[in-house]
C-alpha positions as CSV (number, residue, x, y, z in Angstrom):
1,X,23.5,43.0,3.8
2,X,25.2,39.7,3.5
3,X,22.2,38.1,1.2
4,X,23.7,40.9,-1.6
5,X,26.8,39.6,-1.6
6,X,25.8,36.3,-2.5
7,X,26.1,34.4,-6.5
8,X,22.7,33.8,-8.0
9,X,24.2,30.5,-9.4
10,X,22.0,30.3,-12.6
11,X,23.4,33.7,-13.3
12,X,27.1,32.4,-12.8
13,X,26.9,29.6,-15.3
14,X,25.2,31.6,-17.7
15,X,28.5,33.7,-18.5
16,X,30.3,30.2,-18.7
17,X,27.0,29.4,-21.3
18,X,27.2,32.4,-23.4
19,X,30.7,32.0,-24.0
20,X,30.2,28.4,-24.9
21,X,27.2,29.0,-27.3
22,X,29.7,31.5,-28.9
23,X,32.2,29.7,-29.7
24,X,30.1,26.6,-31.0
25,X,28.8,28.9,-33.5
26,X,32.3,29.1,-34.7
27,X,33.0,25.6,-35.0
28,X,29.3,25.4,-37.0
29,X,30.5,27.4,-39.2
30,X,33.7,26.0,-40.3
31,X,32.5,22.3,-39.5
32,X,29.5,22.9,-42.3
33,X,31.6,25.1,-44.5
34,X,33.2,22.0,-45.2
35,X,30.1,19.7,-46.0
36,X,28.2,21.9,-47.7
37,X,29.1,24.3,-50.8
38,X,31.6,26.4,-50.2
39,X,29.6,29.7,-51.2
40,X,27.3,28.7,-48.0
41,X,29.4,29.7,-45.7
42,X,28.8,33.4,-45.1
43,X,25.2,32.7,-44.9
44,X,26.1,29.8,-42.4
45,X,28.1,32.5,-40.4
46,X,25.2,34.9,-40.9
47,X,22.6,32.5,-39.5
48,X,24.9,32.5,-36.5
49,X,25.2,35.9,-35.6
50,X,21.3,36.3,-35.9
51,X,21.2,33.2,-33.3
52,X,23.8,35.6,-30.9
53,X,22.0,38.7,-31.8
54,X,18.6,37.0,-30.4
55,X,20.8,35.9,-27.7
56,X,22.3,39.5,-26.7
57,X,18.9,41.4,-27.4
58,X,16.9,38.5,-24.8
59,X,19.9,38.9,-23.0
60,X,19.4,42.7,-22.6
61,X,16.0,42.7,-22.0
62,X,16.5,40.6,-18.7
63,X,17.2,42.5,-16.0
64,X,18.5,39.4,-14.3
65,X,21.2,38.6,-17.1
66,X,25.3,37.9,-16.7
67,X,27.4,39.7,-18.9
68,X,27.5,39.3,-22.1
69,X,30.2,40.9,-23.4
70,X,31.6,37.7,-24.6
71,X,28.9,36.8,-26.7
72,X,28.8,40.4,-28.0
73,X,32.7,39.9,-29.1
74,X,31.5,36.3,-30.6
75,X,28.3,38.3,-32.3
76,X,30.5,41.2,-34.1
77,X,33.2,38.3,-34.7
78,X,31.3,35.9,-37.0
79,X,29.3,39.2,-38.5
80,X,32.5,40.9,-39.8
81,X,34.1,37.7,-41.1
82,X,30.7,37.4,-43.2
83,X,30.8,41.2,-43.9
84,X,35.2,40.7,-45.3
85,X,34.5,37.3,-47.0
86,X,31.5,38.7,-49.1
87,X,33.4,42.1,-49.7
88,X,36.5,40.6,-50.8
89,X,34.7,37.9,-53.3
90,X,32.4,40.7,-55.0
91,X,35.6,42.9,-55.2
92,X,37.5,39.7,-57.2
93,X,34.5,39.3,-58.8
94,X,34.4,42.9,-60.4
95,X,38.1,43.0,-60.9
96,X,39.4,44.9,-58.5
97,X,41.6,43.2,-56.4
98,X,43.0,38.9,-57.3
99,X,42.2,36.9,-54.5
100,X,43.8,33.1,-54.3
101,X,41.4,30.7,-54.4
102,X,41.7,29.8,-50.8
103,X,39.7,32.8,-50.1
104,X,37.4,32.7,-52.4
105,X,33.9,30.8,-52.1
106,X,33.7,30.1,-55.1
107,X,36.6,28.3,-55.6
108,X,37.7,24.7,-53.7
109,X,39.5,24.6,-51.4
110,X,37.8,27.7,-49.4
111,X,39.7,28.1,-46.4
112,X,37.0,29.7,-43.7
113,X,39.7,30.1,-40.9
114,X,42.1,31.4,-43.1
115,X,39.9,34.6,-42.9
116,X,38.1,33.7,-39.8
117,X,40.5,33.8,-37.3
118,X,42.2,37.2,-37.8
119,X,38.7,38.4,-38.4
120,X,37.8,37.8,-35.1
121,X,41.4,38.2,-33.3
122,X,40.6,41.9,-34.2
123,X,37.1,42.6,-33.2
124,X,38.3,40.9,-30.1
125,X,41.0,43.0,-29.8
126,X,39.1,46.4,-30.2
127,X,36.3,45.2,-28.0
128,X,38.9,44.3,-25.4
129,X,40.5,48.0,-25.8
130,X,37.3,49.8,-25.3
131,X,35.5,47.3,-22.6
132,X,34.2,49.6,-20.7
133,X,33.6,52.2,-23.2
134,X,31.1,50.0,-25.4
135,X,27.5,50.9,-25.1
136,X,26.6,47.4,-23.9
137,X,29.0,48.2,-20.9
138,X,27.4,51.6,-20.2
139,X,24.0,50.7,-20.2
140,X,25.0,48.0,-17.9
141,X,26.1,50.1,-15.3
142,X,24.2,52.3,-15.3
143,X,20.7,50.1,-14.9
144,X,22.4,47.6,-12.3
145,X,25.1,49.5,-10.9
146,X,28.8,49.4,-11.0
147,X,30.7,46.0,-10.3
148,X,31.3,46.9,-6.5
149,X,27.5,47.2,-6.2
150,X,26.3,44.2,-7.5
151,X,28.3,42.0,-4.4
152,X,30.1,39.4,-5.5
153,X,28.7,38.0,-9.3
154,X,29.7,41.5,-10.0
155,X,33.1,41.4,-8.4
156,X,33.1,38.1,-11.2
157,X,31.7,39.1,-13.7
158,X,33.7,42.2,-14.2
159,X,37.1,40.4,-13.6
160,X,36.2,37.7,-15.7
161,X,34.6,39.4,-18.8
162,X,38.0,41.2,-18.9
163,X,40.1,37.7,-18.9
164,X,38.0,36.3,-21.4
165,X,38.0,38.7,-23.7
166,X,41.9,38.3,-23.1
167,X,42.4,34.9,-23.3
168,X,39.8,35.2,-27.1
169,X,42.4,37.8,-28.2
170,X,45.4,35.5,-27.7
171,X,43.2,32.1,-28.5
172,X,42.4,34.1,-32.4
173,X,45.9,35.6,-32.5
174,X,47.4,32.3,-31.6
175,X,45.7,30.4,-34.5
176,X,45.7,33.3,-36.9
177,X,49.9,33.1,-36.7
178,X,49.8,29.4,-37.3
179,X,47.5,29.4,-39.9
180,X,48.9,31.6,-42.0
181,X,52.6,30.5,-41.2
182,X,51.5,26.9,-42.0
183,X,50.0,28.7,-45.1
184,X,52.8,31.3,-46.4
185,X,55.8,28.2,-45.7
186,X,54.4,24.8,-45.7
187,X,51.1,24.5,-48.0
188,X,50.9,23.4,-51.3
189,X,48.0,24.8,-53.4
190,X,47.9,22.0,-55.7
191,X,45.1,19.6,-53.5
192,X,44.3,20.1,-49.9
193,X,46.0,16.8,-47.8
194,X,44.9,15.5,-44.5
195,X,47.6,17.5,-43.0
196,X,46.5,20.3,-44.8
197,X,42.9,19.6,-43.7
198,X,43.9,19.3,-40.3
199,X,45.9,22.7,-39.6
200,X,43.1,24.8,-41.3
201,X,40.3,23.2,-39.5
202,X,41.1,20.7,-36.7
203,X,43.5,22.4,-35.2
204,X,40.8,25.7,-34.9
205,X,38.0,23.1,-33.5
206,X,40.0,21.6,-31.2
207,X,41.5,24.6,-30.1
208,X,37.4,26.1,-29.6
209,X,36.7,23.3,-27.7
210,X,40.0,23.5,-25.4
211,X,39.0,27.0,-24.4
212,X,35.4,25.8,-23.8
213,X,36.9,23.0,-21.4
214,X,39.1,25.4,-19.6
215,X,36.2,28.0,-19.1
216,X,34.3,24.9,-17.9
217,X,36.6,23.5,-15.7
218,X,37.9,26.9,-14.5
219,X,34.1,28.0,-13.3
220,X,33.4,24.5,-11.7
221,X,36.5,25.1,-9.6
222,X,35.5,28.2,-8.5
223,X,31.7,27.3,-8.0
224,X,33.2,24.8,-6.0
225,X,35.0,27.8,-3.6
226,X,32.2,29.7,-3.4
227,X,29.7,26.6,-2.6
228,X,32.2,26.1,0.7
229,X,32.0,29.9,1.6
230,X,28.5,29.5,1.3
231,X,28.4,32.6,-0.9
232,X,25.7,30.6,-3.3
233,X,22.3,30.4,-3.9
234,X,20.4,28.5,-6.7
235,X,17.4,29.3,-8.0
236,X,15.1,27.6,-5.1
237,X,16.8,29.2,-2.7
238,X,16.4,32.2,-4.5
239,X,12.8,31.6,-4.7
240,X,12.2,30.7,-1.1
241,X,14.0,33.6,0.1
242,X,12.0,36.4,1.7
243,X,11.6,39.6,0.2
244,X,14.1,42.5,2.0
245,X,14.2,45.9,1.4
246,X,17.2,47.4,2.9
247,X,18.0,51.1,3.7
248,X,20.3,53.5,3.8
249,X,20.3,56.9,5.6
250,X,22.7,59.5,5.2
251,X,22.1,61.7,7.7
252,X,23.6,65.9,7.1
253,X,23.6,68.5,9.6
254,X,25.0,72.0,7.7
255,X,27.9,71.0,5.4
256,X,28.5,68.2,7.9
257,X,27.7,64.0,7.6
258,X,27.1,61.7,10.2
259,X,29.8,58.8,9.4
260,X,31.5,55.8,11.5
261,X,35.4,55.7,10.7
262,X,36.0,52.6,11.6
263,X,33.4,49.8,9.9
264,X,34.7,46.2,9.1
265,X,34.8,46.0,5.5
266,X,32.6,42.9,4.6
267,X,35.0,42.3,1.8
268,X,38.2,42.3,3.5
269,X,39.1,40.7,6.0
270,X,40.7,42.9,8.9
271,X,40.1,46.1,7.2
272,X,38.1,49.3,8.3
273,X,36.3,51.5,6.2
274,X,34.0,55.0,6.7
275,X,30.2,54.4,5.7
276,X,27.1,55.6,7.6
277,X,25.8,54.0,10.3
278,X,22.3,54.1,9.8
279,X,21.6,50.7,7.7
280,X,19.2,48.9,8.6
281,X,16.7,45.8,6.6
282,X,12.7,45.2,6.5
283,X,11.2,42.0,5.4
284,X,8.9,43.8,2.9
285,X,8.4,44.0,-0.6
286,X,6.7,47.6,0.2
287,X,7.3,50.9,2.7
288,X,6.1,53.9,3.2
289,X,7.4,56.9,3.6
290,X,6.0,57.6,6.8
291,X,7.6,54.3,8.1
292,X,10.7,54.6,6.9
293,X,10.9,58.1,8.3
294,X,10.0,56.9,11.8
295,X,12.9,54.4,11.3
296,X,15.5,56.9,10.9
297,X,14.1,58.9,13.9
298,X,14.2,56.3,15.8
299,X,17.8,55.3,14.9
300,X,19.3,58.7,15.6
301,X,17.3,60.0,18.2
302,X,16.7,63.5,16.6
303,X,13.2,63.5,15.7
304,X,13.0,67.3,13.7
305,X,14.9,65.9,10.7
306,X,13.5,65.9,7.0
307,X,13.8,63.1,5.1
308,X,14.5,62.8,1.6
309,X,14.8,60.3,-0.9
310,X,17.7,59.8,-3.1
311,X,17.8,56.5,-5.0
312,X,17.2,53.3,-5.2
313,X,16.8,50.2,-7.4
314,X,16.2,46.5,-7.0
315,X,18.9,43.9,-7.1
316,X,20.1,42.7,-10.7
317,X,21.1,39.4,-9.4
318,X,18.7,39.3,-5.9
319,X,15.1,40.0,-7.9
320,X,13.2,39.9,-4.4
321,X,16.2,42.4,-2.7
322,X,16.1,45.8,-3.1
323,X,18.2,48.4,-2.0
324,X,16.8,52.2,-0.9
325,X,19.1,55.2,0.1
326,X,17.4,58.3,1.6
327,X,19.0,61.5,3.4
328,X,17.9,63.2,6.7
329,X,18.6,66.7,6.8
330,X,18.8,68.1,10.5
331,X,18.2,71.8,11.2
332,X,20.9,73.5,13.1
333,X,24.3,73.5,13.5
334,X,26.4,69.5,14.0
335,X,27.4,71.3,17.3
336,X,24.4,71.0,18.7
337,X,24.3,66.9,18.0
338,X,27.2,65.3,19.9
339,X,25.7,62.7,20.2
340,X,23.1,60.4,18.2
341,X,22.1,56.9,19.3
342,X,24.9,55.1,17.0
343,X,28.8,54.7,16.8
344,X,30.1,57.4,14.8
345,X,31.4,61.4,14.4
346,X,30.9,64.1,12.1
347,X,32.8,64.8,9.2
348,X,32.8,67.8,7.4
349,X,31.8,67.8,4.1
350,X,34.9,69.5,2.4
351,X,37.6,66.7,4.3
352,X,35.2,64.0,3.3
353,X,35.8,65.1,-0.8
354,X,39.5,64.8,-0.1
355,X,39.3,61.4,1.6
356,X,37.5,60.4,-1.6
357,X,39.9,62.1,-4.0
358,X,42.8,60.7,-2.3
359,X,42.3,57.5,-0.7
360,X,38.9,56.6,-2.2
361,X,39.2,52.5,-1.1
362,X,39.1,54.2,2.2
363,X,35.2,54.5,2.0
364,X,32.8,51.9,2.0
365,X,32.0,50.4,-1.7
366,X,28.2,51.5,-1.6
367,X,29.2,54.5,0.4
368,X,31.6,55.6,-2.2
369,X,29.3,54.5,-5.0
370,X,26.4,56.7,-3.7
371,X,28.8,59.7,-2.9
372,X,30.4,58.9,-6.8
373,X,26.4,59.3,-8.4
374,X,25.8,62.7,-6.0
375,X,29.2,64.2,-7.7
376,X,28.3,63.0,-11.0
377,X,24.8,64.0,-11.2
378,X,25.1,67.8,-9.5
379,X,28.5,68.7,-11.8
380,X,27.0,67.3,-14.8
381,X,24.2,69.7,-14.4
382,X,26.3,72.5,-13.5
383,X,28.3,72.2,-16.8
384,X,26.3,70.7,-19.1
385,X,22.1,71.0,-20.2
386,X,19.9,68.3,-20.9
387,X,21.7,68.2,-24.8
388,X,25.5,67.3,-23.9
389,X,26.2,71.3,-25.1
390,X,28.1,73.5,-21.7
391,X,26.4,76.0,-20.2
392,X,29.8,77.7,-19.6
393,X,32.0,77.7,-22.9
394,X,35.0,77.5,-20.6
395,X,36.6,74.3,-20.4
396,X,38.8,75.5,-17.5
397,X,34.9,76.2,-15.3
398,X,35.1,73.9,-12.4
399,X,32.1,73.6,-10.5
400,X,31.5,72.4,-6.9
401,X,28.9,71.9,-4.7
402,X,28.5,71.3,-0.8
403,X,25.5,69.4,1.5
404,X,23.7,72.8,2.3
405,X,23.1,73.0,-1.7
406,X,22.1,69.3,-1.8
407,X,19.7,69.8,1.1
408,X,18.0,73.6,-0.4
409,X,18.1,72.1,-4.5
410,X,15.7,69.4,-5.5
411,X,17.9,67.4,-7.3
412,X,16.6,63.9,-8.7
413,X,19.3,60.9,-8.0
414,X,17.1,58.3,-9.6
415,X,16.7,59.6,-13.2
416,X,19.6,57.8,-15.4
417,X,19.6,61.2,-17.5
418,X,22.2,62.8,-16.4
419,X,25.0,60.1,-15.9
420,X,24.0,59.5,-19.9
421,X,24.9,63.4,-20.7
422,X,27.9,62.9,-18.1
423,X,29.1,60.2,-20.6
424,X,28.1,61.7,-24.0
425,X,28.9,65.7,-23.8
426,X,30.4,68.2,-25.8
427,X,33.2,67.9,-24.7
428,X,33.1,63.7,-26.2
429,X,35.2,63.5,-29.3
430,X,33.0,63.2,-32.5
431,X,30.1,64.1,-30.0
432,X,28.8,66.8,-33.1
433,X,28.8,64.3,-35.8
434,X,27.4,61.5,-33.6
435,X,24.7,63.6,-32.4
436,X,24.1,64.8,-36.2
437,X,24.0,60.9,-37.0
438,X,21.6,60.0,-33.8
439,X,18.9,63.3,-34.7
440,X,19.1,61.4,-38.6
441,X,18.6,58.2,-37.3
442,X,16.2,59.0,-34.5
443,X,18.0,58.0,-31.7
444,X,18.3,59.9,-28.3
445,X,20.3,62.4,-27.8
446,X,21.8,61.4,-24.8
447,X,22.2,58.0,-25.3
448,X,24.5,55.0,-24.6
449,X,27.8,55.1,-26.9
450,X,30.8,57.4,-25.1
451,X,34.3,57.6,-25.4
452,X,34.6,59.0,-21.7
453,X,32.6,59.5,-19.2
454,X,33.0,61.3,-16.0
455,X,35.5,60.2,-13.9
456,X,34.0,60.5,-10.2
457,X,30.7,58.1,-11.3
458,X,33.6,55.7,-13.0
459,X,35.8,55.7,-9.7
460,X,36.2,52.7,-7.9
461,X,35.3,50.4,-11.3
């Protein structure tokens, strides 16, 4: 499975991209601010967050896209200073509050950055807070898969979404400190000076384009890394590339699971994990179910099994690689298989779901992935109905499960529903309200925003 843990390289610069097309839409908007009337500039700044909306929406409707978080932050950044400049002016307009004329568009000089910067310091800020709480973030994961499952873009992508948004908080915090220090002790609001010009304006473009230039260089070094690991592949290669299909079996005997303790973890080096044995590739875009039962008869030798499939979905970042996880439910008792045609022992279910609880890195990324979505999706059911409301009104109800119940219910892994109501529940704050504000609006009930989610298909993020 080595193929999924390489860096679709288009997708790799497109994060660097996004954050750069966000940030010259800042500079855009105070640059022209300055050219053009002054009362221009919220519809300059509005202009721009249509251009990052088209961005974000195109950007969502991939299913090969990088993050974009940062854009997202850039989006709600330049819309909310638009939404505060606008509010402010109509409110000195009527009378209710005096602004100076710095913040005013109707008056010269119109400081953009003056209202800019703090603007966006705090959108950044909340976004940062709340990362993987924002709808973008859920609806993420839960089409392509947690970080840990998308190899190693995702490994990226995750880490550095989460130091950019850092590095924008202190970047508008920085500049929002000077600008109104520089503004509260050293400016003169009798006519705007070169010096003036250059702490409310220069100093924010050039500090822009110094992040843009560290992002830059920062990527191109680590692009560079990766190129020598040979953990890269560009678009050609991409294209070139044979379609795989690889599988997964988990094979059950009673409350038991076929696992090998001791599997090299592919991400560290000199480090063992527990995963299932019984992984295996095809060069094909397409299998059967007949073939990919004879596959997992022929791999443990035990040809009276029932197979069963559990989920699957294609790679994010590999379009041509897809990855399929089925189980194989023996009759009988473990006992009676000592032995199967692979490396490995039983475990027994009820040690496994302490292994996990307590040690989770012990298990195998996609191993403790797949076990993560099982737990989620079979509690979620048990406490909760297809509306977010509980079955059982009390909150102290703790359900479990074992593998005889997953083997005798027909429970479906690959429908998204029930992580959505594991995220958005009852027992959600403001899950009433939002759910009387979703049924006004039309929106699904189950849908993306939640505050928490469930912590066993979270683990490992």
């Amino acid at each position: 499975m080595q193929d999924l843990n390489k860096v679709n390289v288009s997708q790799y610069f497109g994060f660097w991209k996004s954050l750069t097309i966000g940030l010259l839409v800042l500079i855009v908007t105070i640059l022209l601010s300055i050219f053009l009337p002054h009362y221009f500039s919220p519809m300059i700044a509005l202009l721009g967050a249509a251009f990052l909306y088209t961005m974000l929406y195109n950007g969502r409707l991939a299913s090969n896209t990088a993050c974009m978080v940062v854009p997202y932050t850039l989006f709600y950044g330049v819309l909310m200073y638009s939404f505060v400049s606008i509010s402010i002016n109509v409110l000195d307009i009527w009378g209710v509050i005096h602004l100076p004329k710095e913040f005013s568009f109707f008056n010269s000089p119109y400081l953009v950055s003056i209202i800019l910067n703090p603007v966006c310091f705090l959108v950044s800020l909340v976004i940062y807070l709340r990362n993987s709480k924002l709808a973008l973030c859920i609806d993420c994961k839960v089409k392509k898969g947690l970080s840990y499952e998308r190899g190693k873009l995702g490994e990226i992508l995750h880490q550095e979404s989460r130091l950019q948004l850092r590095n924008l908080v202190i970047l508008f915090g920085v500049l929002s400190v000077i600008v109104y220090i520089y503004y509260f002790f050293f400016y003169v609001n009798v006519n705007i000076n070169g010096r003036d010009r250059y702490m409310f304006v220069w100093i924010c473009v050039f500090a822009y384009l110094g992040m843009e230039i560290y992002v830059g260089a920062r990527y191109y070094n680590m692009y560079l890394d990766l190129k020598e690991n040979g953990e890269i592949i560009t678009e050609e290669e991409l294209n070139d590339m044979t379609t795989k299909t690889y599988l997964r079996f988990y094979v059950i005997c009673g409350n038991d699971i076929f696992l090998n303790l001791k599997v090299a973890d592919s991400k560290v080096a000199d480090t063992l994990v527990i995963d299932t044995p019984f992984v295996t590739k095809r060069n094909v875009n397409g299998i059967t179910a007949a073939e990919v039962d004879g596959i997992i008869r022929k791999m443990c030798g035990v040809t009276d099994g029932r197979l069963r499939f559990f989920f699957g979905r294609k790679s994010p970042d590999m379009i041509k690689h897809r990855l399929l996880r089925y189980f194989y439910f023996l009759p009988g008792r473990a006992e009676e298989y000592p032995d199967l045609n692979v490396d490995g022992e039983w475990l027994n279910f009820e040690l496994l779901k302490k292994i996990y609880n307590d040690n989770p890195t012990s298990l195998a990324r996609i191993f403790r992935s797949d076990l993560s979505r099982i737990t989620t999706i079979v509690l979620t059911q048990k406490l909760f109905d297809d509306r977010g409301f509980r079955r059982n009104k009390l909150k102290s109800y703790l359900p479990t499960y074992d593998l005889v119940e997953l083997a005798e219910k027909d429970y479906d892994f690959q429908d998204d529903k029930w992580i959505r109501v594991a995220m958005f529940n009852s027992d959600t704050k403001g899950f009433h309200i939002r759910r009387w504000f979703r049924k006004l609006t039309g929106r699904n009930m189950t849908a993306r925003n939640a505050d928490k989610g469930v912590k066993p298909w979270e683990q490992g993020q």
